[in-house]
C-alpha positions in Angstrom: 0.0 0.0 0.0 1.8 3.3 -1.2 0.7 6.5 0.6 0.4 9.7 -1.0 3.7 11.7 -0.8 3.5 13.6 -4.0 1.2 16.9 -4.4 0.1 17.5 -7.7 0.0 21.5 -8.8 -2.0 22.4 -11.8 -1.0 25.8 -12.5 -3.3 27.0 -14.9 -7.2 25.8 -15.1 -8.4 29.0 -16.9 -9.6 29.1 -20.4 -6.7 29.3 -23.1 -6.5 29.8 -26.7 -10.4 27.8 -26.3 -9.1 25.4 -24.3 -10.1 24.3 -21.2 -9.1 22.1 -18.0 -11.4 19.2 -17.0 -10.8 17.2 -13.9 -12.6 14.1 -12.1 -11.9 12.5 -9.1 -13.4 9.3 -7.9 -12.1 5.9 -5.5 -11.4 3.2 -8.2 -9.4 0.3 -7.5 -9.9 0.8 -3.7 -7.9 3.8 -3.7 -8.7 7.6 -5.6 -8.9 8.3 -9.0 -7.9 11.4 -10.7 -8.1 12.3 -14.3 -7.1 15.9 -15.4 -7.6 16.3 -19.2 -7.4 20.0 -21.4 -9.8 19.9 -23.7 -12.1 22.6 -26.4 -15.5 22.5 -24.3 -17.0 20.7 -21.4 -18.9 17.8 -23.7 -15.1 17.0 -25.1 -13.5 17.4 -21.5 -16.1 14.5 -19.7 -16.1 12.4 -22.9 -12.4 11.9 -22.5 -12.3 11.6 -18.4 -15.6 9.3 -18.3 -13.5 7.0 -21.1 -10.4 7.1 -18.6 -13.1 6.2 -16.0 -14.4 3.1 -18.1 -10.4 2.1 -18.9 -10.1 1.8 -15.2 -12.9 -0.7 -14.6 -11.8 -2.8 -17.8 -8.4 -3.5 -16.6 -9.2 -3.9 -13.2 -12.4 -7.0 -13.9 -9.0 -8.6 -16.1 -6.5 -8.0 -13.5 -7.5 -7.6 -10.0 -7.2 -10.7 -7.7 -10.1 -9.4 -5.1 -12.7 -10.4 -8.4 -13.1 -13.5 -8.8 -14.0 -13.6 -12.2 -10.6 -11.5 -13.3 -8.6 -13.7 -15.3 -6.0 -13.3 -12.6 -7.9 -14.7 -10.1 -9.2 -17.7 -12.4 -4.7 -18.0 -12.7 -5.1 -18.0 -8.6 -8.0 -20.8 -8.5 -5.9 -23.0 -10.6 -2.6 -22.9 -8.8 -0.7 -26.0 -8.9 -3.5 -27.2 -10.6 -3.8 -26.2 -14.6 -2.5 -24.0 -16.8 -5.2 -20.8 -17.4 -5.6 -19.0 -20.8 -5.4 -15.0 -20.7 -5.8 -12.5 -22.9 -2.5 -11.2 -24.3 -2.5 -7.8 -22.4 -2.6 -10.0 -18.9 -0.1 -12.2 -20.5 2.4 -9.6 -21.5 2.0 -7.7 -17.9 2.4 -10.7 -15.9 5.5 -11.7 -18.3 7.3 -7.6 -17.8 6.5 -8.4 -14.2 8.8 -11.3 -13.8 11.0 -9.4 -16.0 11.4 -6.7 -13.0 11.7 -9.6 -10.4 14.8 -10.8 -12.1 15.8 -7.3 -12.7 15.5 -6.8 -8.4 16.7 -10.1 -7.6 13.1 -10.8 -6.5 12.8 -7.5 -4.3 9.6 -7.3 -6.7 8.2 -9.6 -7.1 4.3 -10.7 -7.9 3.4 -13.3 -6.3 4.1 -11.6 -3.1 0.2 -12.3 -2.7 0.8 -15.8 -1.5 2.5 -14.5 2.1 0.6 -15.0 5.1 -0.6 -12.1 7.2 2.1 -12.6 9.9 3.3 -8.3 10.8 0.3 -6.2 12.2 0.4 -2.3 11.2 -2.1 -1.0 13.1 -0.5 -0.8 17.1 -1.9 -4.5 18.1 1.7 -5.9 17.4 3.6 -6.0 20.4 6.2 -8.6 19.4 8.0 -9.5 16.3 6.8 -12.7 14.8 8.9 -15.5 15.6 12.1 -16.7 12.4 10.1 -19.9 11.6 6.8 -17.9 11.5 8.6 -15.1 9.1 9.7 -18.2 7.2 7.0 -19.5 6.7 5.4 -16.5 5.3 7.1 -16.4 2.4 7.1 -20.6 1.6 4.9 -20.0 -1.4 6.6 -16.7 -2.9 8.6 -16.9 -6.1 8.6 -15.6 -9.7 10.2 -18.6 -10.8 7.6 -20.6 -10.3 5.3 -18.9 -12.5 5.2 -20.6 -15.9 4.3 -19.2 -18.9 3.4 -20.3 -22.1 3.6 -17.9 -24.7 2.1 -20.1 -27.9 -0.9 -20.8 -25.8 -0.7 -17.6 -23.9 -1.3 -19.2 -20.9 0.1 -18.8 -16.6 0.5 -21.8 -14.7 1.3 -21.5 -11.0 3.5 -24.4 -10.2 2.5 -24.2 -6.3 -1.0 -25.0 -4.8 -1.4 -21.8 -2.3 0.2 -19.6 -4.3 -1.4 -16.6 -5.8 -0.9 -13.2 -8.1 -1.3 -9.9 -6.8 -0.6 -7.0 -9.5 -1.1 -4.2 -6.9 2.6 -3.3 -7.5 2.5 -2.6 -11.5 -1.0 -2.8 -12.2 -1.9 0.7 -11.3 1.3 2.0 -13.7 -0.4 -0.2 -16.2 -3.5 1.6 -15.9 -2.4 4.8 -16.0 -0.1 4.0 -18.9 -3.2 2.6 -20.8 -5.8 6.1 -20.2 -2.8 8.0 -21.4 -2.3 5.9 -24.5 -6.6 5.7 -24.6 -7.0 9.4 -24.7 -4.0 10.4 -26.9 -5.2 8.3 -29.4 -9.0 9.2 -29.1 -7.5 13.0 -29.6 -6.9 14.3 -25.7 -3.4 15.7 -26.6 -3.1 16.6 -23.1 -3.8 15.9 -19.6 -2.6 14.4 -16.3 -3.5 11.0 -14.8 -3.2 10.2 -11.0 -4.2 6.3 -10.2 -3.4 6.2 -6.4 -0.1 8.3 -6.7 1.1 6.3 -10.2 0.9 9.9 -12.7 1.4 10.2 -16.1 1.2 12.9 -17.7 1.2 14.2 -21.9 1.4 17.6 -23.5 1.0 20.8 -21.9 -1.2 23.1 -19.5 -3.4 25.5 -21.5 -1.2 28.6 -21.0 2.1 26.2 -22.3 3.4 25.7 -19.0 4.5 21.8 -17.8 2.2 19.9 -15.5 4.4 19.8 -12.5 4.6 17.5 -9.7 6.1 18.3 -5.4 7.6 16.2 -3.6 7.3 15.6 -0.3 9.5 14.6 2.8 7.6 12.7 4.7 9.6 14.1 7.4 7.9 17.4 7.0 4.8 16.2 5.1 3.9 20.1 4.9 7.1 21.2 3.2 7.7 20.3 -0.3 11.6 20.6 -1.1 11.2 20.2 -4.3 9.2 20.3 -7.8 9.8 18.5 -11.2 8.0 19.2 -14.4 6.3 16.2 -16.4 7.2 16.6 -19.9 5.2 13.2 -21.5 6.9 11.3 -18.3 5.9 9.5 -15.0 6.5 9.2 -11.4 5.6 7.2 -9.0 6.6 7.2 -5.0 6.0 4.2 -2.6 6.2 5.3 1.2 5.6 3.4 4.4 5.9 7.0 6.8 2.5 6.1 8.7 2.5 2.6 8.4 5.2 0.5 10.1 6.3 -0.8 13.6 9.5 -0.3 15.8 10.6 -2.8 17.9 14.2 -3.1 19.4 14.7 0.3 18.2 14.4 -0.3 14.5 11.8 0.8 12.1 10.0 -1.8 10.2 8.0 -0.8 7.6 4.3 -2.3 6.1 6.5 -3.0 2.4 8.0 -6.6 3.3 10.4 -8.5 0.9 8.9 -11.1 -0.7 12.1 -13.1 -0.5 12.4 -13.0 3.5 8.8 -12.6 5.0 11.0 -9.2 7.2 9.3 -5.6 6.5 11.9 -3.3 4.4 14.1 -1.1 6.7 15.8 2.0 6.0 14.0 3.7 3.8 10.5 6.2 4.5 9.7 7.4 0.8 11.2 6.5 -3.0 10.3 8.0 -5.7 10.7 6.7 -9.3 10.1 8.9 -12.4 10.3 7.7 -16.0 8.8 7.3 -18.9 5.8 4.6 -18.4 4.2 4.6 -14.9 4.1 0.9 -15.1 8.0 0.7 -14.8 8.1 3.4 -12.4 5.5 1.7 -10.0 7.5 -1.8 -10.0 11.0 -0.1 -9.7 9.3 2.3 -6.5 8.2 -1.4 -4.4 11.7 -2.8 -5.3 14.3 -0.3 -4.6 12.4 0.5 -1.2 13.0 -3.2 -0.7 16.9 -3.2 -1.9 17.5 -0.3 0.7 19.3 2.7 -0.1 22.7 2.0 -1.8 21.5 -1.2 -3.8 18.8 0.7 -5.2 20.3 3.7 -6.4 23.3 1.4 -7.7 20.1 -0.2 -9.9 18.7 3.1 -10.8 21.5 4.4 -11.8 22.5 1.6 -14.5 19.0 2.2 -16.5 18.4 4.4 -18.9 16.0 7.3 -18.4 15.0 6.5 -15.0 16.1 8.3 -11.5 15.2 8.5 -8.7 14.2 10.1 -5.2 14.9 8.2 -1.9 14.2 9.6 1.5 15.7 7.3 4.2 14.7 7.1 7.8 17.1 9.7 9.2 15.5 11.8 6.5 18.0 12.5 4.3 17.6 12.7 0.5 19.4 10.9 -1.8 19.4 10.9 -5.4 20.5 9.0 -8.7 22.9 10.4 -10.4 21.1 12.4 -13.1 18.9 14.5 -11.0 20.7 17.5 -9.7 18.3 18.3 -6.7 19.3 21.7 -6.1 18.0 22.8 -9.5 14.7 22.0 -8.6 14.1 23.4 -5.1 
C-alpha cells in the first residue's frame, strides 16, 4: 500500500487559446482516482475523463485478484492445478513483471500475494513474529515458479497456495493505458493520478508543464522540491504512517517477498520515467533493496532516476537529478 507523498499542482485551469481544464476524481481500485484532461469544451473534457473512467474498470475486472472472475484470479483458483488461458495484455504484464523480479533479484516480485498475514500495522503488534513464523510466510513466494506459455498464452502456478497480486504494476499499467486511450482518441493533453502512479502528456493551456512536489515525509507540509512532467511519469512508494518499531528499528508495512521481514531503512522512494508501469514496480523494489542497492540499480537504466528519503530523513538521489535545481 503506497501512501500519497507527492502533491500535484495544476497551475493553470483557466480558459486558453479555447481550451479548457477538465478534472474528475473518484475511488477506483480501492484507492482515488484522478483524471485531469485539457480539452475545447465541457462535452469534449467529460467524454475523455468518463472513457479514462471506463479504462479503469476494464483492466481492473481482467487484473484484480479481489474479483473473482478476473482472469487473474481464475490464474489464482488454478494454482498447482492447470494452466489458465489470458488474454494477451494479462499475458504480457504478468511476463514484464517477472522481467522486474529478475531485474530486483526478486525484491519485486508478484506473487508476493501468497505471504501469510504474519506483521500487524495498526498498534496490536507488540512482538515481532517469531524466524520460523517469518519463514513460513514467504514458503509459497517466487517468480520462478510462474510458468508461462507464450504459444498458448497461458500462466501456470507451479505451487497449490500460491497466488498473483498485480497491486505493484497494475496501477502504472492503468495509467499508462488512459494516457495511450486518450491520446489516441485526440486528448493531446492531460494528467492521470491512479493512487499516486501519474502520467502525464502535452501541456497546460497557458504552455506551462504539469508539474509534480515532492514531499519529505519528514515534513509532510514542506515540499523541497518540484519537477516538471514533460510526457513522463512518477511514481513514489512510502511506508511513513505505516510500520512498527521494535528493538529500536523501524520496520515498515513493504516486506520482501524473498524473507517474510518488512523493508528497513528507507521512508519514501520515488521513481520517475517514462511509463508509470516501470516506475510503479521499480518504487516497491528499490524500497525493498535499501538505499545503496537501489540507487546502484537506478543508476544503471536508462531514463530512470530517482528520489529516496531514508529514515534519518535525508535525501538521496540517482545520479542524473541535480536536486538543487529544482528546489
Amino acid at each position: 500500500m503506497r501512501q500519497f507523498l507527492i502533491s500535484i499542482f495544476i497551475i493553470s485551469c483557466s480558459i486558453s487559446f479555447g481550451q479548457q481544464v477538465f478534472k474528475k476524481k473518484q475511488s477506483l481500485l480501492g484507492s482515488p482516482f484522478e483524471i485531469t484532461v485539457v480539452a475545447s469544451d465541457s462535452v469534449q473534457g467529460y467524454l475523455y475523463t468518463d472513457m479514462a473512467i471506463a479504462e479503469v474498470k476494464r483492466i481492473e475486472n481482467l487484473i484484480s485478484d479481489w474479483i473473482p472472475t478476473s482472469q487473474i484470479s481464475k490464474v489464482n483458483q488454478n494454482a498447482g492445478i492447470a494452466p489458465v488461458k489470458v488474454d494477451k495484455e494479462v499475458f504480457d504484464l504478468v511476463e514484464r513483471a517477472i522481467k522486474i523480479s529478475k531485474l530486483t533479484s526478486g525484491a519485486f516480485d508478484i506473487s508476493y500475494a501468497s505471504m501469510d498475514k504474519i506483521w500487524k500495522f495498526d498498534g496490536s503488534m507488540k512482538e515481532m513474529p517469531s524466524p520460523e513464523a517469518i519463514k513460513k510466510s514467504v514458503e509459497k513466494v517466487g517468480y520462478q515458479n510462474i510458468i508461462l506459455n507464450p504459444e498458448a498464452s497461458t500462466i501456470f502456478l507451479k505451487n497449490r497456495g500460491m497466488k498473483l497480486g498485480l497491486g505493484g504494476i497494475g496501477q502504472g499499467y492503468i495509467a499508462d493505458k488512459i494516457k495511450v486511450l486518450l491520446q489516441v482518441n485526440g486528448c493531446n493533453s492531460g494528467l492521470v493520478n491512479v493512487s499516486g502512479d501519474i502520467n502525464t502528456w502535452g501541456k497546460q493551456p497557458d504552455g506551462k508543464s504539469w508539474t509534480v512536489g515532492i514531499v519529505n515525509p519528514m515534513n509532510k507540509n514542506k515540499v523541497f522540491a518540484t519537477f516538471p512532467l514533460d510526457d513522463s511519469a512518477v511514481e513514489t512508494s512510502g511506508s511513513y504512517e505505516k510500520y512498527v518499531t521494535f528493538n529500536g528499528k523501524r520496520y515498515s508495512h513493504i516486506i520482501d517477498p524473498r524473507t517474510g521481514y518488512p523493508a528497513s531503512g528507507i521512508v519514501s522512494v520515488s521513481v520517475f520515467a517514462k511509463q508509470t508501469e516501470i516506475a510503479d514496480a521499480l518504487a516497491t523494489g528499490i524500497f525493498v533493496l535499501g538505499v545503496d542497492v537501489g540507487l546502484d540499480l537506478i543508476n544503471q537504466l536508462h531514463g530512470i532516476e530517482c528520489i529516496i528519503v531514508d529514515d534519518k530523513g535525508t535525501v538521496h538521489v540517482s545520479k542524473n537529478i541535480d536536486i538543487k535545481k529544482y528546489q
